[in-house]
N, C-alpha and C positions, 0 to 999 in steps of 0.2 A: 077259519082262523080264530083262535083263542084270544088274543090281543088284539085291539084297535087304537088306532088314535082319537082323541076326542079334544076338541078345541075347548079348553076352560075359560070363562067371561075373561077374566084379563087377558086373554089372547094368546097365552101359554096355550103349548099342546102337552096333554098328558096322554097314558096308556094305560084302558083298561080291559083286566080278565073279566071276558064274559062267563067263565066258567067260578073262580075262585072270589071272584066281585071285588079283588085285588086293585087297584090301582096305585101307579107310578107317575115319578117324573121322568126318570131315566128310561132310554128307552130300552127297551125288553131286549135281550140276545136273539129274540127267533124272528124279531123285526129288522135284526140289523144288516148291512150289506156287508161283505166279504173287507173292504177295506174299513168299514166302522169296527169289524170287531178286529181286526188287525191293529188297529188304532188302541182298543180298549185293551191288550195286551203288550203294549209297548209304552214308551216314553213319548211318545206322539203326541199333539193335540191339534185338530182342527178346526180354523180359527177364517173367521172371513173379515179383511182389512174393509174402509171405510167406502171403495170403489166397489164393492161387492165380490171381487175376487178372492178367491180362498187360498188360504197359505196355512204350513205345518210350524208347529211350536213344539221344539223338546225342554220337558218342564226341566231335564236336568242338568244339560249341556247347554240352556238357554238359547238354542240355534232355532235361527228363523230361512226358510226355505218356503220358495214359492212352488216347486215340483213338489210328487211325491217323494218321501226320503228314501232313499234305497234299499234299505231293511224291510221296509214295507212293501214296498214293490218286490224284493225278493221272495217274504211270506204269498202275496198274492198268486207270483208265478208257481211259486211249488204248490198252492191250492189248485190253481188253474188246472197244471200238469196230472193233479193225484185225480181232480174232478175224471178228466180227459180218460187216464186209465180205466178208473172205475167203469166209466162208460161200454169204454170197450169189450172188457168182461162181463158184462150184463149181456153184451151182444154176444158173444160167445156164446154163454151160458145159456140164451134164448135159443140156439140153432140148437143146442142139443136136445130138444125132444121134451114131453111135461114132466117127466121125471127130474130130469132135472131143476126144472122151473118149481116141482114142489122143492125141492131141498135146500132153493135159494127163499122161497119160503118159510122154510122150515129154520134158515137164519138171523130173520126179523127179530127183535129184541121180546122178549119174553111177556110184556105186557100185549101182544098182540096173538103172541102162540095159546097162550093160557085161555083167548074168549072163543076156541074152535072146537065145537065138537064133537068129540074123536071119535066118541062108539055111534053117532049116528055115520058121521063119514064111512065107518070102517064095514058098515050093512053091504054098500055097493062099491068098495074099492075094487075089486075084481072088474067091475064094469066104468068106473069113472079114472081109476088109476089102471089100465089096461098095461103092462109087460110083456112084450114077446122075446125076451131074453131067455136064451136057451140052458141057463143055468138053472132060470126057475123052473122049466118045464123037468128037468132031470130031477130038479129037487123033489122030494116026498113033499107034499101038498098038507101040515095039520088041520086036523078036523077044525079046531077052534081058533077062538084068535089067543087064546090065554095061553093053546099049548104052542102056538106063533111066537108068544112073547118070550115063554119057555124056550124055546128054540134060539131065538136072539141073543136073551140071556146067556146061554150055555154059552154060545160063541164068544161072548165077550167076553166071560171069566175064562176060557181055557185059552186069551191071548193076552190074557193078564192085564184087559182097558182098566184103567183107572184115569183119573182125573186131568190126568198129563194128554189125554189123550180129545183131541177135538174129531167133532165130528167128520171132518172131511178125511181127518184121520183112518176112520176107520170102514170109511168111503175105498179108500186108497188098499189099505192093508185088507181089507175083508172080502172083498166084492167079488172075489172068486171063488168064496168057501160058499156052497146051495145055501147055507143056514143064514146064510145073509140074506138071500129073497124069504124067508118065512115070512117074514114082515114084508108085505108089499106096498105099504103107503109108506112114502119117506116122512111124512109130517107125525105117523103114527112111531115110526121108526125112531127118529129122533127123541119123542117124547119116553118110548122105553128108555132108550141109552138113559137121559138124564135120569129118570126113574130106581134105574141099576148106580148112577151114581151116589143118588142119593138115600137107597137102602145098602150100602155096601156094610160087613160088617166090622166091629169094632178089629178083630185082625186086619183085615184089609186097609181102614184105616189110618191105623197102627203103620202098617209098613208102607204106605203111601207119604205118610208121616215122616218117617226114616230116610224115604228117598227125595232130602231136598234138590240134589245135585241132576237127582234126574227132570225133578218137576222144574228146575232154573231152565235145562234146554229145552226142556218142549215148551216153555212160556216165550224163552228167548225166540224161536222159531214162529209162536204164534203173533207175536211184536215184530218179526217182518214180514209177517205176512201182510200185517196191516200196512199200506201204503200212506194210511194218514199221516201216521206215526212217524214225528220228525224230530231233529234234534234239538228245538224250542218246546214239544210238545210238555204241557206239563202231567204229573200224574193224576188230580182232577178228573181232565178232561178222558186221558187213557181208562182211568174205572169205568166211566158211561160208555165207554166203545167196546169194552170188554165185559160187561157186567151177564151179559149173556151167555156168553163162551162157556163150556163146560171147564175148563181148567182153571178158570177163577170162580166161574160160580157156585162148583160143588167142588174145590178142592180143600184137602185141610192143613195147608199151609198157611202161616200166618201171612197177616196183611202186611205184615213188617216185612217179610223174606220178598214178597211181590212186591210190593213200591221198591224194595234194595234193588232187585232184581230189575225192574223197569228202570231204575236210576242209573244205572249197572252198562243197560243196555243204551240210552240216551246220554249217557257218557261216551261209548263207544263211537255212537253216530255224530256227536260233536267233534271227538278228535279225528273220524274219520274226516267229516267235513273239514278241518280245521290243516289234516295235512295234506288235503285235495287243494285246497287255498294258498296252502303255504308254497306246494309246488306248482301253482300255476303264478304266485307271487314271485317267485324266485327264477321261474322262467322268464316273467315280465321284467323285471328286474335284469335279467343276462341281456335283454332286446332291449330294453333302455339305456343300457351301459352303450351297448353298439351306436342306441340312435347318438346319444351324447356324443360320442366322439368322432360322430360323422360332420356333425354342427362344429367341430374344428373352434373351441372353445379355448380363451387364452384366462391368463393369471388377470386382466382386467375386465372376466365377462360377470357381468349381473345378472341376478336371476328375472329381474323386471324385464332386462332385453331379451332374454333368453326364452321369458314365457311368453311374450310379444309373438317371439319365433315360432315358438310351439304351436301356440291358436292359427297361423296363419297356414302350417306346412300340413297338406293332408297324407304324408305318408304316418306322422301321428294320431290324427283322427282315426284313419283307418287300421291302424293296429287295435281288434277287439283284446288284444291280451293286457293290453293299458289300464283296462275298466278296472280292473283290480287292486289298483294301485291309486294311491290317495296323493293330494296335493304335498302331505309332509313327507312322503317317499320319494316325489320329482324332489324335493327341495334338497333330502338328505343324500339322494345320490349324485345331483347336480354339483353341492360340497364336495364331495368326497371324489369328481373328478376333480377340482378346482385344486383340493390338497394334492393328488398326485400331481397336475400340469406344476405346479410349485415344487413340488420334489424334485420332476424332472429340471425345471430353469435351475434350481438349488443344485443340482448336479454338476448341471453344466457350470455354473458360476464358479462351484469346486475344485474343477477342473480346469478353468481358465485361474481361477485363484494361485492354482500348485505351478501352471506355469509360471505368473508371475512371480512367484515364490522364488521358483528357480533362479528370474531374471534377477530381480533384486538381490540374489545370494550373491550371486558372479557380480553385480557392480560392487557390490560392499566388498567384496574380496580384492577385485581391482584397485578400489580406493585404498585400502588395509595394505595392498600393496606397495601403492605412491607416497604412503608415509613412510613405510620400511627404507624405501630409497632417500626419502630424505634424511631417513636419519642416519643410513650409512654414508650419503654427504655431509656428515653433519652441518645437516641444516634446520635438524631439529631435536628438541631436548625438551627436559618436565619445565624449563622452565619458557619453552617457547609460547607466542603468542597467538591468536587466531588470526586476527589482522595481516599478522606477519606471514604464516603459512599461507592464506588466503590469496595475497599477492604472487606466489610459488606457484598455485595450483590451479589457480581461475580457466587459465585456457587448456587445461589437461584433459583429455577425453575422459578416464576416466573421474574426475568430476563431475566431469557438466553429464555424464551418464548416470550419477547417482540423484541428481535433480527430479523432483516429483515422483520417486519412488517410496511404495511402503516398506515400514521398519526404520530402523534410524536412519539419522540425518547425516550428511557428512560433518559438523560438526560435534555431533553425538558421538560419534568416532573417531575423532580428532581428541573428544574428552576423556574417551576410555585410553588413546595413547599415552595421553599426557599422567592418566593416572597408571599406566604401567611403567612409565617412564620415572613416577615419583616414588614403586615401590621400588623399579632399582635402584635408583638415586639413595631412598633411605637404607638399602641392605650394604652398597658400596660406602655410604657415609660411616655406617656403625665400627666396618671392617678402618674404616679410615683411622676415628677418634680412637680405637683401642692400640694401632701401631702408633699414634701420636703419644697419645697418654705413655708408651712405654720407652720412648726417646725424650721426655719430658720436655714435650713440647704443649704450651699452653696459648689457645688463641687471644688476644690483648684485642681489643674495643679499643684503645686511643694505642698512638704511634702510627711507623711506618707500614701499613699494610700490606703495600704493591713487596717490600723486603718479605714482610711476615709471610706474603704467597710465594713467592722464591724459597723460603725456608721449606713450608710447607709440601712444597713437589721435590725438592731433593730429598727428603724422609721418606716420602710414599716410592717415588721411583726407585729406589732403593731396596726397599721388600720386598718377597716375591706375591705376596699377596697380590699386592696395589701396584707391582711396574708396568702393568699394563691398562693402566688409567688414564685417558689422553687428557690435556692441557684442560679444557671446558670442562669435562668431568670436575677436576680438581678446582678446579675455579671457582665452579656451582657448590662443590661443597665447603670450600674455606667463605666464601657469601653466605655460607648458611652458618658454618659454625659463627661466625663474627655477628651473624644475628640473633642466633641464639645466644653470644654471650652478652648481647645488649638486652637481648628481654629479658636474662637470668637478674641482671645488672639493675635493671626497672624491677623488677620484682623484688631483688633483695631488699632496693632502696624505699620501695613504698613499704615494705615492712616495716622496717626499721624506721619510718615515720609513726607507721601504728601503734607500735611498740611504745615510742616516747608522749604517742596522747596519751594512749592508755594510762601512765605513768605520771602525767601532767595529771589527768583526772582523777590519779588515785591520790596523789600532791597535796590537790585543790580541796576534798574530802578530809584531809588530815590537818590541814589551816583549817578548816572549820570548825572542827569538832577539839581543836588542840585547846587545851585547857592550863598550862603550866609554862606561860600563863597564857589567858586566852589573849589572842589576837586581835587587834583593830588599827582604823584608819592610822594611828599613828605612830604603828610598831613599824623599829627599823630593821632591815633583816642584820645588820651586823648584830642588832642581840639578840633575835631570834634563832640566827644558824647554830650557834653551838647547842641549843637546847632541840634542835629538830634532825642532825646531821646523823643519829643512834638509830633512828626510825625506818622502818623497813620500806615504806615511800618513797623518806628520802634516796637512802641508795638506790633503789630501784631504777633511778633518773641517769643517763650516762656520763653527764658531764656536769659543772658546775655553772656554767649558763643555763642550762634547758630550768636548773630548780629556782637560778634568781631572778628568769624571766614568767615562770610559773608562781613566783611570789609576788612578786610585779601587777601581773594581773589577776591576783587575788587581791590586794588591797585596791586597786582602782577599782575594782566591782564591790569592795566593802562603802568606797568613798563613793559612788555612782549610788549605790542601794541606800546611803544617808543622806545623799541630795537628794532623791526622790521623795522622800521619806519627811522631812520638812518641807520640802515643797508642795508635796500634800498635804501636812498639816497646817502649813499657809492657808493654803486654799481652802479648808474643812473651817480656821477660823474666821474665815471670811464669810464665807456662806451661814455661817451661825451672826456673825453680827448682820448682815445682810437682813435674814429674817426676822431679827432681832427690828430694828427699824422698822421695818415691811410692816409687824403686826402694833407695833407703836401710832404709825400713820394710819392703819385700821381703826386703832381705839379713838384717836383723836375727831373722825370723820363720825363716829356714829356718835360723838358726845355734840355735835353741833347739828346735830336732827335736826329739822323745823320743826314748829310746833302744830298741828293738823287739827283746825277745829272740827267738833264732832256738835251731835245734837244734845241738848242737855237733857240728862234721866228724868224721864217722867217721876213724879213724887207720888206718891200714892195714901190715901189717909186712911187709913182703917180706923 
């Protein structure tokens, strides 16, 4: 063993090359175990808690896990399984006879082919590589071994090996032509081919060169051959597995087109993997749906009870197609029953909705109806009341059938009556006022009324528009006109009040500012008026009251504004004599000081 471990005083262990005199802290790749170095290629880190138990740390996803992660454990198995093959082929390859066993020899990586030597071997291969293969006996035997190699040679340019071509290759395609046995040792054998690869000449080259498309499938082909070779593997590691190979080691394509080429290929085996996943995921998935709605799941199930469920039932356990599927795939499909059982209740609730729908139409109509009749009794009109209908129709089935139904109320309906009842009212009233107005007929607010409605119906029954207007009709709208000509009545009247403030206000502005002669407390309006009567103020006032009562109360606000007016100047000279005294009895108080003996000034003699 090249590396050891070696305990340093502080009780670190380090690793040292007994060959390179190298030493580490880390520990060496060729010391490591199968899951350490699965470890050193992932996000993993192995970590042993305070109890001495070991658990895994992913530096990136921050997840702590006491098993191995399953990523890891999946690399380990596909190591186990490629180990297991290889195995097998070895055992194979061992029953076939030393011939063969030289040529798995002859496969060993090249730092071990290169320390063998060939031309001593090559004295007694006839006796230590022994052939009884009937091709070689037919074959012509050369004298030497140089015209052996000669002989090899030939064969392989006249089947046009080049670089694409691996050894087993030409194991496979040649081993029936005799000139295949001239060379009887396979370790010698091999060592020509590479030899012919690597004297090939600058033609050959050249069109080896040319044929990228052909060297990508023979590489492609030699990438599955290798069983190591997996869809994590990286290219690193593939160069030392290949570095041997005649198609990477003497070919002369670039290193670029082979790493594409191995990328090319490890892409392939990802998505192969990934739609082998995808459909053993989407099978898991069709068996999970199933299991779900065996569990007979309603619009109030949780998924806490539901995973309760899960751990306990082992027809879940034992479905190995589960393993596949992760805790956020139960959760996402566990939803996405939950939305359909909801769609389906939402259906039904739809459905019983449209009945009631129905039901509720048919009472609202019922009801729609019982007003109709009442108003063909007339028993009801825009200007009836709820109260009143309400006592009409309390014990009516179809009332008490519209009780605690959706959509309107029976009064809601009672309200849209009354408002179609007051667009007829207003379309028969307009027809009314225009055959009145043209028998000049005028509704009067004061006098006889109950006459003025007698009047009223013998003009309408009379036309043919209106004779068929019964009694209430007309009733309802001679109550309207008579109300309307009292709010036209208030309204004209509050104008015509505004109108005379206005006019009062404009009055009051023109006393003020009047100047010929100006106005005071003790102008009389008898000689005022003739001098103010010209003025557009004045007229503007309706009558002769409204301007001698606007003059009136201009002088009492002249006389009101001159009583104040000395009456604060009372008071202003009051408050000045006030003060006046105030600082008089100040002066007086600081002239009767006491007198405050003090110490008497030192005298000083200079």
């Amino acid at each position: 063993m090249v590396w050891r471990p070696v305990q340093h005083e502080s009780g670190k262990t380090y690793y040292f090359n007994d060959e390179t005199q190298q030493s580490v802290w880390e520990k060496p790749v060729e010391l490591q175990t199968p899951l350490e170095r699965a470890l050193a290629e992932s996000d993993w880190r192995e970590y042993k808690a305070e109890n001495g138990r070991e658990y895994y740390y992913n530096v990136k996803s921050q997840e702590s896990v006491w098993e191995i992660p399953e990523e890891i454990q999946r690399v380990l198995d596909e190591q186990q399984d490629g180990a297991e093959g290889a195995g097998d082929k070895q055992g194979e390859e061992a029953s076939d006879g030393k011939a063969s066993e030289k040529e798995e020899v002859a496969e060993k990586p090249a730092e071990v082919t290169v320390r063998i030597n060939y031309r001593s071997k090559l004295t007694d291969s006839s006796e230590k590589y022994h052939n009884d293969s009937t091709l070689l006996k037919e074959a012509v035997k050369p004298s030497t071994q140089e015209e052996a190699d000669k002989t090899f040679v030939e064969l392989l340019r006249e089947n046009a090996v080049d670089a694409t071509w691996s050894f087993s290759k030409i194991v496979d395609e040649l081993i029936l032509d005799p000139r295949y046995w001239a060379v009887d040792d396979s370790l010698h054998k091999k060592q020509v081919f590479e030899n012919y690869l690597a004297n090939r000449t600058k033609e050959e080259l050249m069109k080896e060169n040319n044929s990228v498309e052909k060297f990508k499938d023979a590489f492609v082909k030699l990438l599955e051959s290798k069983k190591e070779i997996k869809y994590y593997t990286r290219w690193s590691t593939t160069r030392k597995l290949l570095q041997d190979e005649p198609i990477y080691a003497h070919s002369v394509i670039s290193e670029r087109v082979k790493k594409q080429t191995f990328q090319d290929y490890v892409e392939s085996l990802r998505k192969q993997r990934l739609d082998e996943r995808t459909k053993l995921k989407d099978q898991a998935l069709i068996e999970l749906n199933d299991y779900f709605k065996s569990l007979r799941l309603n619009a109030s199930s949780t998924w806490e009870s539901t995973l309760d469920t899960i751990k306990q039932d082992p027809r879940f356990e034992q479905n190995t197609h589960f393993e596949v599927l992760t805790q956020l795939d139960l959760i996402t499909l566990f939803e996405s029953n939950l939305v359909e059982i909801e769609q389906q209740q939402m259906k039904l609730v739809q459905v019983e909705a449209r009945k009631n729908y129905r039901a509720d139409r048919k009472a609202r109509d019922g009801f729609k109806e019982l007003l109709g009749e009442l108003k063909e009794s007339e028993l009801f009109n825009a200007s009836s009341k709820w109260d009143e209908i309400y006592e009409l129709i309390k014990e009516d089935d179809r009332f008490l059938d519209m009780l605690g139904r959706n959509g309107s109320t029976p009064f809601e309906l009672f309200q849209d009556a009354i408002d179609e009842e007051e667009l007829l009212i207003k379309a028969k009233q307009g027809v009314a006022e225009q055959i009145l107005f043209h028998n000049g007929f005028k509704v009067q607010i004061e006098g006889d009324l109950d006459q003025q409605l007698k009047e009223m119906v013998t003009i309408l029954q009379k036309d043919e528009l209106t004779k068929d207007y019964d009694n209430d009709t007309i009733e309802l709208i001679h109550s309207r006109l008579v109300a309307d000509a009292k709010g036209q009545a208030e309204r004209d009247k509050f104008a015509k009040e505004r109108r005379i403030r206005r006019g009062q206000e404009d009055f009051k502005k023109l006393l003020r500012i009047f100047a010929n002669p100006v106005i005071t407390v003790d102008t009389k309006w008898e000689f005022i008026q003739p001098r103010l009567e010209k003025e557009p103020e004045y007229e503007a006032l309706p009558d002769e009251e409204s301007r001698r009562s606007t003059f009136d109360k201009f002088i009492e606000r002249l006389r009101q504004a001159k009583a104040d007016a000395e009456s604060q100047h009372e008071f202003d000279v009051k408050k000045i004599i006030s003060n006046v005294v105030q600082m008089r009895r100040d002066q007086a108080k600081s002239k009767k000081r006491p007198f405050e003996e003090t110490e008497p000034a030192m005298e000083l003699d200079y």
